[in-house]
N, C-alpha and C positions, 0 to 999 in steps of 0.2 A: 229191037236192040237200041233203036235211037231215042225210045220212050223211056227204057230204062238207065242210060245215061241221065237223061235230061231229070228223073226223079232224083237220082244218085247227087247231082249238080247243085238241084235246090235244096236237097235235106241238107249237106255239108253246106251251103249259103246259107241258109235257116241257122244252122249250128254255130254257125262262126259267130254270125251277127247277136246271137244270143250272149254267148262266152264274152265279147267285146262288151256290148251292155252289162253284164253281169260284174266285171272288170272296174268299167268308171263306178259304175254304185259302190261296189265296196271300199272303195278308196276312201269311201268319210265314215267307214265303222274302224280303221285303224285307229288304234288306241295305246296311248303309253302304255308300259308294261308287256305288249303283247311278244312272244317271240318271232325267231327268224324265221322260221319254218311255219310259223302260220297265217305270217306275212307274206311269205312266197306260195301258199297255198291258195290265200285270197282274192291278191291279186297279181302273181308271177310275178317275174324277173324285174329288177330295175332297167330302166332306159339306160341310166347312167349311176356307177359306184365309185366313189372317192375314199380314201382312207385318210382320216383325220389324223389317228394318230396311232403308232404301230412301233411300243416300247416293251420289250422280252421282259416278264416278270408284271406289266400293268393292262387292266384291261383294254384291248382292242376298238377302236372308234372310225367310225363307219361312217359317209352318207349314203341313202339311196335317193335315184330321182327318178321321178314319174313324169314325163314330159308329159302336156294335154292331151287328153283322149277324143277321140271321134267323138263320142256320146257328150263330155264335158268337156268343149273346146280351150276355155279359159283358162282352167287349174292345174299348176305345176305344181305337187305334193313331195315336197321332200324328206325324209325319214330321216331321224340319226337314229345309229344305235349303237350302244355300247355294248360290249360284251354280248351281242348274241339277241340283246333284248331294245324296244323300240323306246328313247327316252325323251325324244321331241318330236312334234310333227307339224310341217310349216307346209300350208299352202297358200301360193301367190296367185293372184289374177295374172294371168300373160294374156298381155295382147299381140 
């Protein structure tokens, strides 16, 4: 029983550590143009979302922020997007 935990333990540590890599990589194939949903597909959720600016009748403006990842310690990737779709993309060295 305690062997099959212990396998159950590592595949999900295996799995995680995978997803997590998989995550900082794709952060530098985001691309103007791209939409929201395959932004959230790529690399999930933002750390942090601001609304730039939110006027009835004009399109909707967004930031997202990627705080540094384990894998890419240094880079903070931040998104705008307007209307749904990714129209700048700024990353900063943090130290």
């Amino acid at each position: 029983m305690h062997l099959i935990k212990a396998v159950i333990a590592l595949s999900l540590a295996a799995a995680g550590a995978s997803a997590l890599a998989a995550d900082a990589a794709e952060r530098r194939f985001i691309r103007a143009g791209m939409g929201e949903g395959e932004v959230l597909f790529r690399i999930g959720k933002p750390d942090h979302e601001a609304f730039v600016r939110i006027v009835k009748g004009q399109a909707e403006e967004k930031t997202w922020t990627y705080f540094p990842h384990p894998q890419d310690r240094q880079t903070l990737t931040i998104l705008t997007l307007r209307a749904g779709v990714v129209s700048t993309i700024e990353r900063k060295i943090a130290r």
